[in-house]
Phi, psi and omega in degrees: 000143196250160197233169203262158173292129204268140206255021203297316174297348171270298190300330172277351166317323185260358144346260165318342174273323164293331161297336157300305183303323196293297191304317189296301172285342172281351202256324186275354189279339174257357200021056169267131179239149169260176189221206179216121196073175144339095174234144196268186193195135183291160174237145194294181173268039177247012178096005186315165174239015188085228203256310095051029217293350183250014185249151186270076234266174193223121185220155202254112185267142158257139194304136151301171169264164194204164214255156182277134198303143187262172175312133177277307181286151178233143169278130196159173160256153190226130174288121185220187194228135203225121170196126155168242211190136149250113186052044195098338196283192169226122169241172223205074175214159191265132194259187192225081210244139174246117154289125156227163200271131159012128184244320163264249181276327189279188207275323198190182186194146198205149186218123222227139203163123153249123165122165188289347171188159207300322178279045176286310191301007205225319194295296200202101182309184162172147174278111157119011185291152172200141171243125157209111167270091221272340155227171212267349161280008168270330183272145211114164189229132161059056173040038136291058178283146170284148240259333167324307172051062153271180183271080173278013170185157158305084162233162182252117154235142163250114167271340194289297164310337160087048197225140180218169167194124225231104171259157194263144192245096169308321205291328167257064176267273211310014176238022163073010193280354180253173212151141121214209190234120164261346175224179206258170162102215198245014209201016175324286187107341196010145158230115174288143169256147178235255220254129164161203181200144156239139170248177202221150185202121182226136169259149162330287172329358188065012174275166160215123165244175192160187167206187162221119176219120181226163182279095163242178201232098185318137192299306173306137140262164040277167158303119161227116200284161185200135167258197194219122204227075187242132133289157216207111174216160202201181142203157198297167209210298175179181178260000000 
C-alpha cells in the first residue's frame, strides 16, 4: 500500500503567507500603519501628536524683531544745583550743563558751568565759578563758540543706561578752556584743570545727578594747586 507524499514543507509557507496577507488588510483596513522603533509622526496645526500619545512634538520659536533700545540723554540744557567745596571753602551754587551732538570724536559732548556764562571765572570771578567741557565749543557766550571745537577732555558715554563721563585731558590744561575760581574778585585764583573726572547719571523722567572732582593748577607759575569737589543734581529745562 503506497502511502500519499506529505505536504508539510509546502503547507506551512503557505500558511504563514495567508496569515501575512490576512494581517496586511486588516491593518490597512484600519488605516493604520505600523512600524519598527521610535518613529517620528507629524502633527497637525492644533497641535495633534497622531496615533502616539508619547511622542512630543518639538517646534521651533522664532525670534521677534525688536527696535534698538533709545537714548536715555536728551540734548538740551538742564538746570542744576552745584554743592560742595573749592579749595576747601564751601560752595552752594546753581549751575548749568549744556548736552549737544557730537562736535569731534566723541559720542556727544557736554559742557558743565557755574555762574551766568561758561567764562563767568574769567569775565566776573566768584568763587566757586567753574567751566568744565568736553569740547572746546562750550567756551564762549550766547553761541560764540570757539570756532576750533577740539576734544579738550575725555569723554565715555552710555547713551542706552543714561552714563556720561567727562575725564580732564592735561595735554589741553594750558589753553585754559577748563577753569575755575577758588575766590570771587581781583583774587579770583583761576586754577586751570589738569586731572579728575565728572560724572554725569540722567533718567527718563529728564533728571540728572551726579558729581565732580578735579584737580587744578594756578595759571601763572609755580603751579599751586587746589581741588574741586561738587554734587551735581538738575533737572532737563528745554533743547
Amino acid at each position: 500500500m503506497s502511502r500519499r507524499p506529505r505536504l508539510k514543507s509546502f503547507a506551512r509557507p503557505l500558511v504563514l503567507v495567508a496569515t501575512a496577507v490576512a494581517l496586511t488588510g486588516a491593518i490597512l483596513a484600519c488605516g493604520q500603519t505600523t512600524s519598527i522603533g521610535p518613529t517620528a509622526t507629524s502633527t497637525s496645526d492644533s497641535g495633534g501628536l497622531g496615533n502616539d500619545p508619547t511622542l512630543v512634538p518639538t517646534r521651533v520659536v522664532l525670534p521677534t524683531a525688536t527696535s534698538a533700545p533709545s537714548s536715555v540723554i536728551r540734548a538740551g540744557y538742564y538746570q542744576l544745583q552745584v554743592s560742595g567745596t573749592v579749595a576747601g571753602y564751601p560752595i552752594s551754587q546753581p549751575g548749568n550743563l549744556f548736552v549737544i551732538p557730537a562736535k569731534a570724536r566723541h559720542a556727544l559732548d557736554v559742557c558743565f558751568f557755574v555762574g551766568n556764562d561758561p567764562l563767568q571765572y574769567a569775565i566776573s570771578p566768584v568763587r566757586g565759578a567753574i567751566l568744565f567741557g568736553s569740547n572746546s565749543i562750550c567756551v564762549g557766550t550766547s553761541g560764540n563758540y570757539y570756532t576750533a571745537q577740539l576734544d579738550v577732555a575725555n569723554l565715555a558715554a552710555d547713551p542706552v543706561h543714561g552714563t556720561v563721563v567727562v575725564t580732564a585731558n592735561p595735554n589741553y590744561a594750558e589753553l585754559v578752556v577748563n577753569a575755575y575760581d577758588i575766590n570771587g574778585g581781583i583774587t579770583a585764583g583761576v586754577h586751570k584743570i589738569y586731572e579728575g573726572t565728572m560724572t554725569l547719571q540722567f533718567s527718563r523722567d529728564g533728571g540728572v545727578v551726579g558729581s565732580i572732582d578735579v584737580n587744578g593748577c594756578t595759571v601763572a607759575p609755580p603751579c599751586v594747586g587746589a581741588e574741586y569737589h561738587a554734587a551735581i543734581a538738575g533737572t532737563f529745562a528745554h533743547t
